[in-house]
N, C-alpha and C positions, 0 to 999 in steps of 0.2 A: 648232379649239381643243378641242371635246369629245373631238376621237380623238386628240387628243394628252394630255388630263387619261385617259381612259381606258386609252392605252397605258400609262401612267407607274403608273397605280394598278395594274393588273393587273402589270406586270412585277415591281413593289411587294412585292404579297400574294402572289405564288407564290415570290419570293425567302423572305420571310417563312416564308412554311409551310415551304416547304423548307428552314430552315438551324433549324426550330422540329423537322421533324423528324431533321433530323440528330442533334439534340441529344438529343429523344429517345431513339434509339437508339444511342446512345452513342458518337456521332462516330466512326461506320463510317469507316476512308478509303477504300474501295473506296467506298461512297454519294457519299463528300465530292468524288469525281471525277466521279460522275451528274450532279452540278450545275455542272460546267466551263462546259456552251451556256449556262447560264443568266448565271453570273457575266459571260461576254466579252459577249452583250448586254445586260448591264446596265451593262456599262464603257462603251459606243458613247456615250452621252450621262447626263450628269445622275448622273454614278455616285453619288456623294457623301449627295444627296438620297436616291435610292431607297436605299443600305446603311440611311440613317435612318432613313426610312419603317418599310423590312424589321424590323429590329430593334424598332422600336416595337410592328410586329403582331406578332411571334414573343413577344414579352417579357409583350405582352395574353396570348398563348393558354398561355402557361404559367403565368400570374396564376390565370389562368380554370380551368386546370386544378386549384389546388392546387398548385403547387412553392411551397417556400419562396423567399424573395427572394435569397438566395446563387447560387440558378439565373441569376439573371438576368446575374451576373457571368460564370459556367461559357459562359453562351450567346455571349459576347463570339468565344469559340475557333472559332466556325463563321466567322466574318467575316475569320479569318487570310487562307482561301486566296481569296476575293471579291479580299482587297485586294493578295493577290500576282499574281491574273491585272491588277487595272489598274496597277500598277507596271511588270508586263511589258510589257502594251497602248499605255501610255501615257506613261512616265519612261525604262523603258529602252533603251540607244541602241548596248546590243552584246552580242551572242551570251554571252559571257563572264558579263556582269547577266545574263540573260535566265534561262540555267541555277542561276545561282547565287541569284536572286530565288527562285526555284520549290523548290529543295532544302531554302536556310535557310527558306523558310515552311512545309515538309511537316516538317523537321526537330522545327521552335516546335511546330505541331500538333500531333507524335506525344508529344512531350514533357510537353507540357501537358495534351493527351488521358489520360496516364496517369496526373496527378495526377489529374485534375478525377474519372475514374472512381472514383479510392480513396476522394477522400470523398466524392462522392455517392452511389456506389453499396456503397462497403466492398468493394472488388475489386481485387485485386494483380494486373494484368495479368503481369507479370513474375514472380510469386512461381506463379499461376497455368500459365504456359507451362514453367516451370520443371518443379514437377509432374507437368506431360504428360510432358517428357522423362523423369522420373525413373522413372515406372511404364513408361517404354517400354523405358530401357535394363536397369530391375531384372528384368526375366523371362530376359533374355539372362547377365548377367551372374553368375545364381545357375544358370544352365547349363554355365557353367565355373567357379563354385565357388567366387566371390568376390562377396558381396555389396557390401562398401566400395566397390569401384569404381565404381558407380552413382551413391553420392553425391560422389567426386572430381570425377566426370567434369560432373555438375552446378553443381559448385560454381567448374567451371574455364568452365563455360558460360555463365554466370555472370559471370565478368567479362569476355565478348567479347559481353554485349548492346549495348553502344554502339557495335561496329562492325557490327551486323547491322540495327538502329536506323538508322543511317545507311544502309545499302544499301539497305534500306526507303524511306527519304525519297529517293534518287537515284532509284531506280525510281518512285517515284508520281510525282515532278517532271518525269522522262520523257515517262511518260503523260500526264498533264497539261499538260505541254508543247504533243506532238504534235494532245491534243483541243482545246487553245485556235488553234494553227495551223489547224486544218480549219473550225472556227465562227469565226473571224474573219475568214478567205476569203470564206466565204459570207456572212456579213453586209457586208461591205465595209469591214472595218476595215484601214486600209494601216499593213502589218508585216512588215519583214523575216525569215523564218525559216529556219533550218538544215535542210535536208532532213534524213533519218535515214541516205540514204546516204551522206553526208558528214561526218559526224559524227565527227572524229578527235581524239582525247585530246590533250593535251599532253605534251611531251615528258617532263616531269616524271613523269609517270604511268611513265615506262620506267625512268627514272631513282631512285624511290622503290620499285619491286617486284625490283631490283637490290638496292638497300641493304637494304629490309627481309630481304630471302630471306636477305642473307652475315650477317646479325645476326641471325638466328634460329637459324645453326647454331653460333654460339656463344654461344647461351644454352642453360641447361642444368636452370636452376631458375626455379618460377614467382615472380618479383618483377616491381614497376612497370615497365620496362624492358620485360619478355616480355610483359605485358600490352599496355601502348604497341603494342609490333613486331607481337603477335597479332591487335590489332583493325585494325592500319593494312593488314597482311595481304590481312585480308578484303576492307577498301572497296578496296583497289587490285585487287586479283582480282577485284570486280563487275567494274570499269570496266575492266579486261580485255576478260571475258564481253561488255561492252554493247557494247566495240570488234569484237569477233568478229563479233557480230551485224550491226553497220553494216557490217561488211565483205560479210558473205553478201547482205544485203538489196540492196548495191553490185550485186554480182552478179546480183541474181533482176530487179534493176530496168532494167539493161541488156541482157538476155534476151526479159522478157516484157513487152509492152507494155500490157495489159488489169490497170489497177489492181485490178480483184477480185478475179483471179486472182495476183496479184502478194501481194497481201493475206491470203487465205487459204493460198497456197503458204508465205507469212513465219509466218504463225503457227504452221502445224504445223511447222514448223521451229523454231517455238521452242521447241515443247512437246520433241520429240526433241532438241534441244540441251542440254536440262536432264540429259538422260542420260549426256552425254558434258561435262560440267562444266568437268575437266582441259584434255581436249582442248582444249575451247573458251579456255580462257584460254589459253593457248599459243598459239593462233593469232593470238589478239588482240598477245599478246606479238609475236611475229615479225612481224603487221600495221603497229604501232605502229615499228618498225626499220626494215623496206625498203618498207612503203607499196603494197603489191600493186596498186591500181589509181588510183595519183596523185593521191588525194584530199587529203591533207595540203594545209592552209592555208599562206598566205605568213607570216599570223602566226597564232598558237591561236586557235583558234574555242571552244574547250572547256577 
């Protein structure tokens, strides 16, 4: 009984601290995935209880610190992704929820992340990122003799942040994914998961970078329409990219049998794949068509 009130407490207060300091440090998402082992054991039993505990100690050490009490609302945004890993762990019952639980809660987080920074901090992440691009592309552009450029090109960047926003939240959903599959294995939670080299789009995804591509070549000016076609564009061209990548890892994983090796071979290849962007999507395109190594589902998995 004692190591069961002390497993509970302890799991408790380091959830606490840690989503105390997420918050702190301004709801990193690359942090907010450091805490994936922690969330999936704290799903195994009693979830419910420890999120409340958790939040009770976090919500103390920011009293204790001095935040004003509006914090304690902001602090709710760390408990997003807690409760889309036991959604996933625990309610969902197909591949299809699993991805789409994981996407829409990195999506909510990054969304909310960016209020909650404005007024706590007085920080325009966007207005911010924006900037960098501007000072990057003005040095260049007053080399060929046009400074307006810099700021079109801005202000066109500008309106495809909600399609880079979302490739953002499909990629942490990924990872996240994949780090709740490997800490749920070993803890012994029973869940069915998608390998990554099986991991094949839907057909819709062939069918939507078709249409978007022929409407793009008959737009000619930027209105709502070009915007739509521009950001839809982009998320379909990740999921290209991710299909590429499921395909190679198909490959490296029928090849090499030593997971380490298998692992660190897939990473540097992904860092080099980033080099070859186009390519990459292309392959994923003609993947998505003829199915190079028959991994296409009976019905979408994705």
């Amino acid at each position: 009984m004692n190591n069961k009130l002390l497993k509970e407490g302890l799991i408790s207060i380091v959830t606490g601290v840690f989503q105390m300091v997420l918050f702190l440090l301004q709801f990193n998402p690359i942090l907010a995935l450091v805490g994936f082992p922690l969330y999936v054991v704290a799903v195994k039993e009693n979830f419910v209880k420890r999120m409340a505990i958790s939040y009770a100690i976090s919500a103390l050490i920011i009293m204790i610190i001095g935040k004003s009490p509006i914090n304690l609302l902001f602090l709710l945004i760390t408990f997003i992704l807690p409760i889309c890993v036991f959604l996933l762990l625990r309610v969902s019952r197909t591949i299809v929820m699993d991805f789409a639980t994981f996407t829409a809660g990195f999506l909510l987080y990054q969304v909310l992340v960016i209020k909650a920074i404005k007024i706590l901090y007085k920080i325009d992440i966007i207005a911010q990122l924006l900037s960098i691009l501007k000072d990057m592309f003005e040095g260049y552009f007053k080399m060929v003799g046009d400074d307006k450029l810099s700021d079109k090109l801005v202000e066109f960047l500008k309106l495809l942040m909600p399609g880079f926003v979302i490739v953002e939240a499909i990629t942490l959903a990924l990872v996240g994914y994949y780090i709740t599959k490997f800490v749920a294995n070993k803890v012994g939670i029973q869940k069915e998961f998608l390998p990554f080299s099986k991991l094949f789009m839907p057909k819709e995804v062939t069918v939507g970078v078709v249409v978007f591509f022929i409407l793009s070549l008959f737009l000619t000016s930027i209105n709502a329409l070009y915007v739509v076609v521009s950001n839809m564009t982009i998320i379909l061209s990740w999921l290209l990219f991710i299909q590429a990548l499921s395909l190679i890892y198909a490959v490296i994983a029928e090849k090499i049998f030593s997971p380490f090796i298998r692992g660190w071979l897939f990473a540097v290849l992904i860092i080099f794949s980033m080099q070859f962007l186009i390519l990459m999507i292309f392959i994923g395109f003609l993947d998505l068509i003829f199915d190079f190594k028959k991994r296409k589902p009976k019905r979408v998995e994705l």
